[in-house]
C-alpha positions as CSV (number, residue, x, y, z in Angstrom):
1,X,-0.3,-6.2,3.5
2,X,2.4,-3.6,3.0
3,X,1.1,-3.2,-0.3
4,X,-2.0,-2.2,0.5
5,X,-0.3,0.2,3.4
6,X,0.8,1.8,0.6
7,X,-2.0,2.0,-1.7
8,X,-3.9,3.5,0.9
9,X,-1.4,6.0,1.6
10,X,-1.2,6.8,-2.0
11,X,-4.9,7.8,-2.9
12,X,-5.0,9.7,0.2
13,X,-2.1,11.6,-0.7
14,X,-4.6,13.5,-3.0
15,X,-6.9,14.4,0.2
16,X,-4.0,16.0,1.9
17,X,-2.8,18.3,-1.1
18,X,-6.2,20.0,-0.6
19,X,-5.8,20.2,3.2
20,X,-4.4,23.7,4.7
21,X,-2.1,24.4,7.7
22,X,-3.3,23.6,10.8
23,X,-4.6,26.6,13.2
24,X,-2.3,28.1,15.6
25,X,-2.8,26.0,18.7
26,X,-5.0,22.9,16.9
27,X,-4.1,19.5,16.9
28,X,-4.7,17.6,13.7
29,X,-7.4,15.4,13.0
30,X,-5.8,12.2,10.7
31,X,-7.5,9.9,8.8
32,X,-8.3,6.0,9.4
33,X,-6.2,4.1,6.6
34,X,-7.1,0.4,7.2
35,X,-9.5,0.2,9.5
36,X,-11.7,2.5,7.8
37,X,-15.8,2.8,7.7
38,X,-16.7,-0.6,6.8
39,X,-15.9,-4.1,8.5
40,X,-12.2,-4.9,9.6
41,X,-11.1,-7.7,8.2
42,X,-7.5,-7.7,9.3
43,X,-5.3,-7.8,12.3
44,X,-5.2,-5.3,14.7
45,X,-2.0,-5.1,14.5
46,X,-2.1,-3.2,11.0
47,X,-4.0,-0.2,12.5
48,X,-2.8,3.2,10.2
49,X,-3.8,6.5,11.1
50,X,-2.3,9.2,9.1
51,X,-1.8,12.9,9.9
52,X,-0.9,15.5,7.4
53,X,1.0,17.8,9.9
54,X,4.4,16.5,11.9
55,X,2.5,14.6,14.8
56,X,4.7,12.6,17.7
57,X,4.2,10.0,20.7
58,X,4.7,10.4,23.9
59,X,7.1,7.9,25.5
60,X,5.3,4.8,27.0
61,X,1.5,5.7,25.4
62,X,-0.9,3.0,24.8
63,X,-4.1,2.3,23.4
64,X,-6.9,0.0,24.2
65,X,-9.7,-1.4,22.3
66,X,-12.6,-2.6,23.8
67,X,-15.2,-5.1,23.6
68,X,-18.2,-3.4,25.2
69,X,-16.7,-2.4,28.5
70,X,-13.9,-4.9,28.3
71,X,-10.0,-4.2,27.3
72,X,-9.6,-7.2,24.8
73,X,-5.9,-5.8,23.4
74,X,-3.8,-3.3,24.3
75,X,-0.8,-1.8,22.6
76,X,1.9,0.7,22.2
77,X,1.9,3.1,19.9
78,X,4.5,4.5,17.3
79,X,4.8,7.5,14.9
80,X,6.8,6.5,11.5
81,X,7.6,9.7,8.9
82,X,6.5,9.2,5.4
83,X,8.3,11.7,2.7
84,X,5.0,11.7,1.3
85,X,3.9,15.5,1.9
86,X,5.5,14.9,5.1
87,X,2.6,13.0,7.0
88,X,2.8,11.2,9.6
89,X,1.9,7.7,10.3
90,X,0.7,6.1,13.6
91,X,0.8,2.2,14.4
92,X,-0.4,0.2,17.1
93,X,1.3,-2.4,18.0
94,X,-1.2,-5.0,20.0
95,X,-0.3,-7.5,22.5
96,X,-3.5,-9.4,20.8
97,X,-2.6,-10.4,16.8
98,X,-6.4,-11.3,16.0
99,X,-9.7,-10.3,17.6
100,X,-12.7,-13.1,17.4
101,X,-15.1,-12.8,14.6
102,X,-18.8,-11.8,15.2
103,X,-18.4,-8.7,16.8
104,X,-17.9,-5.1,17.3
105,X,-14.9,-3.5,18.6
106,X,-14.0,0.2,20.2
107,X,-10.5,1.3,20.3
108,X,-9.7,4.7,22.2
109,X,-6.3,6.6,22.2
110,X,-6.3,8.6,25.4
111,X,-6.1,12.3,25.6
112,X,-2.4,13.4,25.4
113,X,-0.8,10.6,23.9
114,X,0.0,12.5,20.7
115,X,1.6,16.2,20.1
116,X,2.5,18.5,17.5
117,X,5.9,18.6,16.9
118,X,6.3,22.0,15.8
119,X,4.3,22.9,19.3
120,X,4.9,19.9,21.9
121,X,2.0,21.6,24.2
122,X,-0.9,20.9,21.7
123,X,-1.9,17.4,22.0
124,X,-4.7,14.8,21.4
125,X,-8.0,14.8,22.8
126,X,-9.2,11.3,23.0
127,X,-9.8,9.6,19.7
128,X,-11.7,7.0,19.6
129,X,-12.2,4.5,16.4
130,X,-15.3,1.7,16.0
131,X,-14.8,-1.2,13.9
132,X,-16.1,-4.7,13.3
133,X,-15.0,-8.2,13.2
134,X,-17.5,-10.3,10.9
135,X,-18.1,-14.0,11.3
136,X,-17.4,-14.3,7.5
137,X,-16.4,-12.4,4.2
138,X,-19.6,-10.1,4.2
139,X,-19.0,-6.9,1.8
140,X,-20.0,-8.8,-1.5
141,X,-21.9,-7.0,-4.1
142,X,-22.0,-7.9,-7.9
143,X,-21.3,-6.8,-11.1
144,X,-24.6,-6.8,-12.6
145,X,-27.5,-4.3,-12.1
146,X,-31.1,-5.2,-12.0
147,X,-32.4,-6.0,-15.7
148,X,-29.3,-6.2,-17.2
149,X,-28.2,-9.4,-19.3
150,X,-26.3,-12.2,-18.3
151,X,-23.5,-13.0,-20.4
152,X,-21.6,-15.7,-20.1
153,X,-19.7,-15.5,-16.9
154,X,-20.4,-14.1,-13.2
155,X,-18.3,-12.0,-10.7
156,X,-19.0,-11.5,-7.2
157,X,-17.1,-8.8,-5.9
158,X,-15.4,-8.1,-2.6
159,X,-14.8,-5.1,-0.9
160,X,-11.2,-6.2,0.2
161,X,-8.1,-7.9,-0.9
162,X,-8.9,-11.8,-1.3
163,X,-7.3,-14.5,-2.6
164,X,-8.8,-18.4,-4.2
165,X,-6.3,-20.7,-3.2
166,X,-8.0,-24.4,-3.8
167,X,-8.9,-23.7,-7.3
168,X,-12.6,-23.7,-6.7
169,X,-15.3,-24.7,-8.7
170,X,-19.0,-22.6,-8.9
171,X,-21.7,-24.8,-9.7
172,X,-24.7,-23.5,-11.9
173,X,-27.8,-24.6,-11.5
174,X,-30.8,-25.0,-14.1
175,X,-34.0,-24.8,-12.1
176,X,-32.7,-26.2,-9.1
177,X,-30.2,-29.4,-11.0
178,X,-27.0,-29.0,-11.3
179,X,-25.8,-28.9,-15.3
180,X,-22.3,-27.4,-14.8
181,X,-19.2,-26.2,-12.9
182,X,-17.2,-22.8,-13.9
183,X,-13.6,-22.6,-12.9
184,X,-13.0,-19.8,-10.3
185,X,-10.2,-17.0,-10.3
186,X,-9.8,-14.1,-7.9
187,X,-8.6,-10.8,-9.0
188,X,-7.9,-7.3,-7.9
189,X,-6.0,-5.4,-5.2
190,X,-8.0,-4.0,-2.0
191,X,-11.4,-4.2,-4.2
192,X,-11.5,-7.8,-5.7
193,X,-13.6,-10.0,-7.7
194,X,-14.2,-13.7,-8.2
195,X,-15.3,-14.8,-11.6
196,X,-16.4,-17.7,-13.4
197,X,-17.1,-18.2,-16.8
198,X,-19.5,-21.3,-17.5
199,X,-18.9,-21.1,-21.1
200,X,-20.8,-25.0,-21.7
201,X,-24.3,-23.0,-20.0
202,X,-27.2,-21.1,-21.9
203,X,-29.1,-19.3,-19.7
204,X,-32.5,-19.7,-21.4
205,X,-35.7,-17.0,-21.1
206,X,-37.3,-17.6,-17.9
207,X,-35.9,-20.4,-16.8
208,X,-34.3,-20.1,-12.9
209,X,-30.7,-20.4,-12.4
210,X,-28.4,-20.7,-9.6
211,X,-24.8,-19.6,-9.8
212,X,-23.1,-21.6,-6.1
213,X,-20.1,-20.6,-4.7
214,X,-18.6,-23.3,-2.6
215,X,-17.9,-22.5,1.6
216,X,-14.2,-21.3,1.9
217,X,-13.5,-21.3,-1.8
218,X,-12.1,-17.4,-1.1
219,X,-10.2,-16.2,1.4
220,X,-8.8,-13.1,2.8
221,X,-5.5,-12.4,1.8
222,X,-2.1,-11.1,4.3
223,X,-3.4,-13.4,7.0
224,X,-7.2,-12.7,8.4
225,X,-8.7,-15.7,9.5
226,X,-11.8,-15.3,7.2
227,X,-13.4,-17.2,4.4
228,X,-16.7,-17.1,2.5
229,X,-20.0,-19.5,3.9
230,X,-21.6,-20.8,0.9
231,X,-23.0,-18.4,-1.5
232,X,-25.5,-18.1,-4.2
233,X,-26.8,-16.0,-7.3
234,X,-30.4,-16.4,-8.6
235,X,-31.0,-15.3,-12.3
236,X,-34.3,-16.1,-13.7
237,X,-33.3,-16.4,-17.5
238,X,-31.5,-13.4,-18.6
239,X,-32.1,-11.0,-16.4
240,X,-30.3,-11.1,-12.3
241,X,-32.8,-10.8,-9.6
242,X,-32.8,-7.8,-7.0
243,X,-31.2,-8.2,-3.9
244,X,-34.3,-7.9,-0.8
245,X,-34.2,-4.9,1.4
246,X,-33.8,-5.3,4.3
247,X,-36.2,-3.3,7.6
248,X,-34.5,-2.9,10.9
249,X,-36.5,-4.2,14.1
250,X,-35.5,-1.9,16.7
251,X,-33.2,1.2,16.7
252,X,-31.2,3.1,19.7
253,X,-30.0,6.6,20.0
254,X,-26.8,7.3,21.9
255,X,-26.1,10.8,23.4
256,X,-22.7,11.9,24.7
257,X,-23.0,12.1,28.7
258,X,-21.6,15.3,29.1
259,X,-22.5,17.4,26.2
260,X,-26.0,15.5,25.3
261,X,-25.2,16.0,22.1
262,X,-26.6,12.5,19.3
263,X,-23.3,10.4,18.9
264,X,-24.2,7.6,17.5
265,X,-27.5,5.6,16.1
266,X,-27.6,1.9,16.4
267,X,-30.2,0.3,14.0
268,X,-30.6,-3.3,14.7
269,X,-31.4,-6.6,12.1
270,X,-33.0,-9.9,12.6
271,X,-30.9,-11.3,10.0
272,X,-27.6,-10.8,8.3
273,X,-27.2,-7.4,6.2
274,X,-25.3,-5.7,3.4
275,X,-25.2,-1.8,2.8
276,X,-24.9,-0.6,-0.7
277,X,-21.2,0.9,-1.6
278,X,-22.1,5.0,-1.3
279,X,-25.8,5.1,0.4
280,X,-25.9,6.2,3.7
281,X,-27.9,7.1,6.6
282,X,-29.7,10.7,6.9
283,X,-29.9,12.4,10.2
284,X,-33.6,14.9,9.5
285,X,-34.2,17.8,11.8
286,X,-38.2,17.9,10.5
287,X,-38.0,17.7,6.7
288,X,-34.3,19.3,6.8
289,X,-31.4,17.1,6.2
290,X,-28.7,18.0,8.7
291,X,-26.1,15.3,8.1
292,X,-25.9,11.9,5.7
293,X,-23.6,9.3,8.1
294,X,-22.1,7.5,4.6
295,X,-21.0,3.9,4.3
296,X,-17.2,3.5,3.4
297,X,-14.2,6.1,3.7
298,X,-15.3,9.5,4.2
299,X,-13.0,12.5,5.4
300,X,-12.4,12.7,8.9
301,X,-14.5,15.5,10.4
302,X,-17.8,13.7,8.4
303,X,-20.3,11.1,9.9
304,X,-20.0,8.0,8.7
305,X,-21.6,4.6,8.9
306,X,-20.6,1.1,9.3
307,X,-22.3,-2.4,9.5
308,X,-21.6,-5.6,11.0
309,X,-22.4,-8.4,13.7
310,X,-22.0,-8.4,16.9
311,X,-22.3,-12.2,18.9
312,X,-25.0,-13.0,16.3
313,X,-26.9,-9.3,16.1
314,X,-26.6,-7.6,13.2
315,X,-26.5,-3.8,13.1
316,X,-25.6,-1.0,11.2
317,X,-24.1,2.0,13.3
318,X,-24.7,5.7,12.2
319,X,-21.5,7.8,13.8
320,X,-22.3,11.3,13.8
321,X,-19.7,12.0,16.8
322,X,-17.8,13.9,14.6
323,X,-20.3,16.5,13.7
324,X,-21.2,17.0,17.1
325,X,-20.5,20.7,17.1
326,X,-23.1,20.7,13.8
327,X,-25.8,19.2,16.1
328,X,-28.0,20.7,19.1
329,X,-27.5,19.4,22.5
330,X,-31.1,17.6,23.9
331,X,-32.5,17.6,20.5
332,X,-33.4,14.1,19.3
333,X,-33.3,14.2,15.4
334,X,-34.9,12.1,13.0
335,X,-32.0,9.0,11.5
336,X,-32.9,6.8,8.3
337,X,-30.7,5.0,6.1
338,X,-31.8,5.7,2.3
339,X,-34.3,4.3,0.2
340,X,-32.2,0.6,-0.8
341,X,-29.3,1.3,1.2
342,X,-29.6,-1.9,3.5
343,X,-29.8,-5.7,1.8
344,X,-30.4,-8.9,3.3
345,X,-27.9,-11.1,2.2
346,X,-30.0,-14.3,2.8
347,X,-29.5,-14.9,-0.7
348,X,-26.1,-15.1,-1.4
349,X,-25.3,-17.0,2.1
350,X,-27.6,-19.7,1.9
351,X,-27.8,-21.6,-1.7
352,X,-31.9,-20.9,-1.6
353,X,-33.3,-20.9,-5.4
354,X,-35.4,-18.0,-7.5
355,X,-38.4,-16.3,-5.8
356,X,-39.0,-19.6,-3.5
357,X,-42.6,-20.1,-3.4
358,X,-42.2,-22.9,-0.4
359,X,-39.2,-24.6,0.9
360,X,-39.7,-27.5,-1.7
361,X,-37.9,-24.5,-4.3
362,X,-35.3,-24.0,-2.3
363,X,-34.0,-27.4,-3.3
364,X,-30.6,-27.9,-5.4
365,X,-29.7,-31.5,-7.0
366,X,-26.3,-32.3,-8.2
367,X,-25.0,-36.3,-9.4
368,X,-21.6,-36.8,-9.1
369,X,-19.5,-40.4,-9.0
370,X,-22.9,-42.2,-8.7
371,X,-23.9,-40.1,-6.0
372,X,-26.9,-37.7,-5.8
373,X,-26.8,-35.0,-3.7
374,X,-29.4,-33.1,-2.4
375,X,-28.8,-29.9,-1.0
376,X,-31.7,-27.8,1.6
377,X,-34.6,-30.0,1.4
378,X,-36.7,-29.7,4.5
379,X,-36.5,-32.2,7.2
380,X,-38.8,-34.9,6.8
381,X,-39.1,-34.8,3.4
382,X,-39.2,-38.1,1.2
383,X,-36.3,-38.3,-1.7
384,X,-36.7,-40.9,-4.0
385,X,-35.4,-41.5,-7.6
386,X,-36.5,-43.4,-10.5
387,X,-35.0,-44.6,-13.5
388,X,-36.8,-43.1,-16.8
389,X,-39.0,-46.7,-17.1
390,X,-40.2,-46.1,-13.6
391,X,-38.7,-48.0,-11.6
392,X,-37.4,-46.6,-7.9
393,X,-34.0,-46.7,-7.7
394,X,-33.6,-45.7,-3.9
395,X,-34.9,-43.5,-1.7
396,X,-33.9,-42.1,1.5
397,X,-35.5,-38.9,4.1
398,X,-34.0,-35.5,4.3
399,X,-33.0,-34.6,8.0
400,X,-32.9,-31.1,7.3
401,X,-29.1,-30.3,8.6
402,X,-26.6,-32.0,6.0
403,X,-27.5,-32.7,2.9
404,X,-28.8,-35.7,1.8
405,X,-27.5,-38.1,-0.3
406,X,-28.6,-41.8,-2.3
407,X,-26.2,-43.5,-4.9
408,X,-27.4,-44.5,-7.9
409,X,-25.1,-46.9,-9.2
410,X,-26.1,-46.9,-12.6
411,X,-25.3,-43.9,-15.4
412,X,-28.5,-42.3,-17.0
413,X,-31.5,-40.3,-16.6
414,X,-33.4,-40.2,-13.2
415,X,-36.8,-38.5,-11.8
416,X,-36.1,-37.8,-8.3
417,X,-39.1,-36.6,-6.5
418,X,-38.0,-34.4,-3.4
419,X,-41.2,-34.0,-1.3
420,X,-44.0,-33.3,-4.4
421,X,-41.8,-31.8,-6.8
422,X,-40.0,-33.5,-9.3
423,X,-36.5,-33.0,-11.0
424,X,-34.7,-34.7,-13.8
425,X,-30.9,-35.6,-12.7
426,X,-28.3,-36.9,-14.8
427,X,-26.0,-39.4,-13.6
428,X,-23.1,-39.3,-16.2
């Protein structure tokens, strides 16, 4: 974790160079170091906020971060002095180490908790800093645009340190059967990747593919109690499908209470979500763009945007409190994310196969130690397999929560009918 303390330190060092002297009788702003814009995947306890300007504590102040309207961890806070361009950085150190999953968190620092060293009457006003919790490893994107080819390995990538301790397998699937298994390596720093190289698979023309990664084959590194669920690529042939975009079913505007300023719009999802690594969302007076809200670090007096579930609602929040001075008290203003900017990530959490025209495509077929396995057929649906003379060799009925399985004690070709469609499985 210190490592990436320090990375993060060093790439804003950069930001502060180009920063000027505070104005007589201004307390700084800081920046967010770890839990910046996007989803929080670590402990609390690793909160950075960094000032450029000599900033102190006051003796005994605390911070609180919320759940709604509940304190869920409280903490004391403590400046440390970097010698890099003299910053100063501010910890919190919680009574809570971790914070459950699926949700969204608020954590204020009151007014006057912090003041300017070289003027101890200018302090703080309150701060406040939104982050989320997801249920799972959600910021995964990949390295390979639409219409580009597929060579001969894959690499999911993560927007976060993670590690791939179990020496996991990905399976690849040819139209739904499972012909091979790719060893699995994690790589990278704070922005990682998982790759695989099935060097044993062709990906023919047109023919659908599935590339599976197993549930918790990666982890999050330093600690954070979060893994991957099970997660897929389709490919049809050589080309990698588009991820679906994803429309929000309801949307809320939040106005500040006592300047009715816009703070904050709230765009809500029927189903989990991604947001595309620099899109954002637009705040429109008319035709006129006033503001763009943008996903992942931005300074500290910009809007910005985050996503993330909240006990099982997904959402993606819009911050424009700190352009409030920008923005016209009463007036409500127009808020859309950009064209592409929000994915559904059914795709890549569920194992479904290419462009499913019914749930019978969804279906993915693997033989292992005599055993077939059948992974997402629909409940109710008949499984039977037959040698190549045609002779039935079991069968058995899908109950649509675990997947099914028949053994097949005997090594060879099989036709294994899965509702009305039919696959070839080899059991070696």
């Amino acid at each position: 974790m210190e490592a990436i303390k320090n990375i993060i330190i060093t790439l804003l060092a950069a930001l502060f160079t180009t920063i000027t002297a505070n104005a007589a009788g201004s307390f700084p702003q800081g920046t967010c170091g770890l839990l910046i814009n996007y989803p929080s995947y670590y402990p609390i306890t690793d909160l950075l906020y960094i000032f450029s300007t000599p900033v102190s504590v006051k003796d005994g102040a605390e911070a609180y971060v919320y759940h709604k309207d509940e304190i869920v961890a409280t903490g004391l806070l403590r400046m440390e002095k970097s010698s890099l361009l003299g910053s100063s950085l501010l910890y919190f150190d919680s009574d809570v180490y971790m914070l459950p999953k699926g949700r969204t968190y608020r954590m204020e620092i009151p007014a006057g908790s912090l003041y300017l060293e070289s003027d101890p009457s200018v302090c703080n006003d309150l701060m406040i800093i939104d982050f989320c919790v997801p249920s799972y490893i959600a910021g995964i994107y990949l390295h390979k645009k639409v219409g580009e080819s597929v060579a001969s390995g894959m690499m999911f990538y993560f927007d976060l340190g993670i590690s791939a301790p179990n020496s996991p397998l990905m399976e690849v699937y040819r139209d739904g059967v499972l012909v091979g298994t790719a060893p699995v390596s994690a790589t990278g720093g704070s922005d990682s990747f998982v790759s695989a190289s099935p060097f044993n698979v062709v990906f023919e023309d047109e023919v659908p593919y599935t590339l599976a990664l197993p549930e918790s084959s990666i982890w999050v590194r330093d600690g954070a109690d979060m893994a991957n669920p099970e997660m897929s690529v389709n490919l049809i042939g050589s080309i990698i499908e588009s991820y679906p975009t994803a429309d929000y079913v309801d949307m809320e505007k939040i106005f500040d209470p006592e300047t009715n300023v816009l703070s904050k719009v709230i765009f809500y999802y029927d189903q989990p979500i991604m947001m595309v690594e620099n899109e954002s969302v637009q705040l429109l007076d008319g035709n006129d763009l006033v503001a763009e809200a943008d996903n992942g670090y931005t300074s500290s007096n910009e809007a910005y945007s985050y996503y993330g579930e909240d006990d099982g609602t997904w959402m993606l929040i819009a911050d424009f409190s700190r352009i409030a001075d920008r923005l016209e008290p009463g007036k409500d203003y127009d808020a859309v994310p950009t064209d592409g900017a929000v994915y559904a990530v059914t795709d890549i959490h569920g194992g479904s196969s290419v462009q499913s025209a019914s749930a019978e495509n969804n279906v993915l077929l693997g033989c292992t130690d005599g055993t077939l396995t059948v992974k997402n057929a629909a409940q109710g649906s008949l499984i039977t397999a037959y040698t190549v003379d045609g002779r039935m060799a079991g069968s058995t009925v899908a109950d649509g929560t675990a997947p099914a399985t028949l053994a097949l004690p005997v090594k060879g070709l099989y036709i294994v009918t899965v509702g009305h469609r039919s696959y070839k499985v080899m059991n070696r």
